[in-house]
C-alpha positions as CSV (number, residue, x, y, z in Angstrom):
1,X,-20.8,-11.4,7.4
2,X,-18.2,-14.1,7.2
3,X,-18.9,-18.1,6.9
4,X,-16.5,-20.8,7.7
5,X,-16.0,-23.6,4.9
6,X,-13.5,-26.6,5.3
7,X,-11.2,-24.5,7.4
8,X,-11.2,-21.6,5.2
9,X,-12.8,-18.0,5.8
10,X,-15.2,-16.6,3.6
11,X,-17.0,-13.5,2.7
12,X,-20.8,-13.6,2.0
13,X,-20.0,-13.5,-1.6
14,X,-18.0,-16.5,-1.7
15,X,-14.1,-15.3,-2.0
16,X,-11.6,-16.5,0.9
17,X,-10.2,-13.5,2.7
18,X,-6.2,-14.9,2.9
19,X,-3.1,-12.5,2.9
20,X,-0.7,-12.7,-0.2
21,X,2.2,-12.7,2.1
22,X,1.1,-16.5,3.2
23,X,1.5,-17.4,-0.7
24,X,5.3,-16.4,-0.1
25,X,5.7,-18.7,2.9
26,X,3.9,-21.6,1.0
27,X,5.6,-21.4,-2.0
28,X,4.3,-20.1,-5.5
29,X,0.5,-19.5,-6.2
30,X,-0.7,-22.5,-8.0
31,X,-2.3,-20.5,-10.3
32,X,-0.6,-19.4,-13.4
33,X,-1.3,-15.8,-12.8
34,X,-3.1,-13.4,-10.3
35,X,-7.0,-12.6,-11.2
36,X,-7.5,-8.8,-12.3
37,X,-8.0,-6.5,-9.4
38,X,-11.3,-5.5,-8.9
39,X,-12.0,-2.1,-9.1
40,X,-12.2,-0.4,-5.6
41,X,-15.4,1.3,-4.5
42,X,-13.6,4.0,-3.4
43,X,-12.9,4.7,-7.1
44,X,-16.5,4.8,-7.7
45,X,-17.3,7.1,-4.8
46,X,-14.2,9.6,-5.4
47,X,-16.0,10.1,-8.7
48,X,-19.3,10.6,-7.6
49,X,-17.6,13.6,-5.3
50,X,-17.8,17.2,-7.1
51,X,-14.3,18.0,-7.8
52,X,-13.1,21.1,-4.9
53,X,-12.6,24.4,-6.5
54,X,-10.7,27.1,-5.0
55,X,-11.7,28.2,-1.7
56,X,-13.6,25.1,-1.4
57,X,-13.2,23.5,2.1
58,X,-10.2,26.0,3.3
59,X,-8.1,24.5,0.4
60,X,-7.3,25.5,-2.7
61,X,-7.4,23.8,-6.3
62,X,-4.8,21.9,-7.5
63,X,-2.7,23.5,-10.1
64,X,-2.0,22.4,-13.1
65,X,-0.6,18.8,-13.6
66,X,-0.6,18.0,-9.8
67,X,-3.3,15.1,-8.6
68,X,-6.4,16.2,-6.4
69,X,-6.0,15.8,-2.7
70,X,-7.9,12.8,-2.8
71,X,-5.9,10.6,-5.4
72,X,-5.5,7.0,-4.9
73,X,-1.9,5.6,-5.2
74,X,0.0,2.6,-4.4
75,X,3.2,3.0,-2.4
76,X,5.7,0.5,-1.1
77,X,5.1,-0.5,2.2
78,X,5.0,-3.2,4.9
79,X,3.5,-3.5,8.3
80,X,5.9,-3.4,11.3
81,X,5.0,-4.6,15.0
82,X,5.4,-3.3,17.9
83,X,5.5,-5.4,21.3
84,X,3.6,-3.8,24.0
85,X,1.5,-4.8,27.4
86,X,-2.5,-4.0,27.4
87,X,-4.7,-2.2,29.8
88,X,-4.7,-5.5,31.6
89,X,-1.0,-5.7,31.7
90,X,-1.2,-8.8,29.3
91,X,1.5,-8.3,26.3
92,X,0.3,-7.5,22.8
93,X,1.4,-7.3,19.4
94,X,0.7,-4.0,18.1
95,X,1.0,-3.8,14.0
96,X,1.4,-0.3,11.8
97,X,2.7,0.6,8.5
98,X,6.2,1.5,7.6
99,X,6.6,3.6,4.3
100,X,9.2,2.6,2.4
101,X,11.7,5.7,2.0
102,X,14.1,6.1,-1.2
103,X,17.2,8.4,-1.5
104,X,16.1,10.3,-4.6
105,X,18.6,12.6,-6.4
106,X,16.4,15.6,-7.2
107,X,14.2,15.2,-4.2
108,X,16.1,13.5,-1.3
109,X,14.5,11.6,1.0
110,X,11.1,10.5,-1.2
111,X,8.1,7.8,-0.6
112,X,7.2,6.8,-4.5
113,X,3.6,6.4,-5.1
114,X,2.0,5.0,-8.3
115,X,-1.4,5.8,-10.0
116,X,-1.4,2.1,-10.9
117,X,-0.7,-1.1,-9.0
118,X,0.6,-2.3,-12.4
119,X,3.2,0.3,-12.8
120,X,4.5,-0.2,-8.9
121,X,4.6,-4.6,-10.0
122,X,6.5,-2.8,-13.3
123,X,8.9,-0.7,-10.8
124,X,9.6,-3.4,-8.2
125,X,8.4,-6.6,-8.6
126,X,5.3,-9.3,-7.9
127,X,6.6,-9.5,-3.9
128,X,7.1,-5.9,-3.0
129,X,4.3,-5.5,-0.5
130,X,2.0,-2.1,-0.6
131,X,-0.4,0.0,0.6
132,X,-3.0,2.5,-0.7
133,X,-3.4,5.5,0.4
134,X,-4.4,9.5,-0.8
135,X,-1.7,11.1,-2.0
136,X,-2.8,14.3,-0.4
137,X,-2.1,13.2,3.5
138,X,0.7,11.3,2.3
139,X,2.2,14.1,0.6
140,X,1.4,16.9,3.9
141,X,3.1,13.7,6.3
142,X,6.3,13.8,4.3
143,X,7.0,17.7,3.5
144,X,6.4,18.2,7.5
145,X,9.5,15.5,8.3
146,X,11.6,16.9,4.6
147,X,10.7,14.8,2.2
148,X,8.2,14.6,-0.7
149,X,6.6,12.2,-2.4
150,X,7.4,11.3,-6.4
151,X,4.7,10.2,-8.3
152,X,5.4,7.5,-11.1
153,X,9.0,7.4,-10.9
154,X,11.1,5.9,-13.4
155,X,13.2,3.2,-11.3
156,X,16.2,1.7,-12.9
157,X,15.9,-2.0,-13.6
158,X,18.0,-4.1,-11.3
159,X,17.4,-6.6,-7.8
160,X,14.4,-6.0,-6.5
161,X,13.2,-4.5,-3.3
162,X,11.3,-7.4,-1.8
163,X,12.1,-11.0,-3.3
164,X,9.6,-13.7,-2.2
165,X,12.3,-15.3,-0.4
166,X,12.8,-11.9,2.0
167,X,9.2,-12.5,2.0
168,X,9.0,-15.6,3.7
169,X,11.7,-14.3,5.9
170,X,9.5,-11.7,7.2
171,X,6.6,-13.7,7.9
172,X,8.9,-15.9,9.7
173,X,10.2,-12.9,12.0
174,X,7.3,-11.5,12.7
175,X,5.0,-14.7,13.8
């Protein structure tokens, strides 16, 4: 349930529901840093699940050092549009997600998910947008198109990926 207060959406608890790519197009936040993130309740429910054993569901364990199916991780990523006509023949604006792909020199072509939003802020920057995802369908997508997917990668400190100018840029192209 949402509620409507001076112009601003809101959620029945009380927090306005506004994209962090606007605070790009506006200029900096005003406040001095982002609040903690809250902990997702997919989290809590991915724990509640009984870990899957081999055999378990047609799949088996996973080995040693390599993150259940299930996993949560952060990847680079941004949405993309595509410009279409309805049912009705009226034109429409259809959105999806674009993986951001790296050359990597071990691995190729490679998407680089992180177990912590943190570590992916530490990797790229505050503007690089993201998604979450499981690193399980993630992983499957890429190895049938060649690639793989590296998990905390160390990247090499330099310009970053997104700047909150190319930001602003974006949200500009794609109004």
């Amino acid at each position: 349930m949402t509620t409507t207060t001076r112009g601003k959406e809101e959620t029945a608890v009380g927090e306005p529901n506004r994209s962090r790519l606007l605070d790009y197009t506006q200029g900096a936040p005003a406040t001095p840093a982002p609040p903690a993130p809250r902990r997702s309740s997919l989290l809590d429910l991915a724990e509640a699940t009984p870990v899957a054993r081999a055999g378990a569901a047609g799949r088996p364990g996973p080995r040693p050092g390599v993150p259940a199916y299930e996993t949560a991780v952060f990847v680079p990523a941004h949405p993309r549009y595509v410009d279409a006509v309805d049912e009705d023949g009226r034109p429409v604006r259809v959105p999806f997600v674009v993986y951001e792909l790296f050359d990597h020199p071990a691995h190729h072509t490679a998407v680089y998910a992180f177990s912590t939003l943190e570590k992916l802020v530490a990797a790229f920057g505050e503007a690089q947008p993201w998604v979450g995802t499981s690193i399980g369908p993630l992983a499957e997508a890429l190895s049938e198109r060649g690639g793989t997917v590296v998990l905390d990668p160390k990247v090499a400190r330099g310009r970053p990926n997104w700047r909150p100018a190319d930001l602003a840029a974006y949200t500009r192209e794609v109004r």
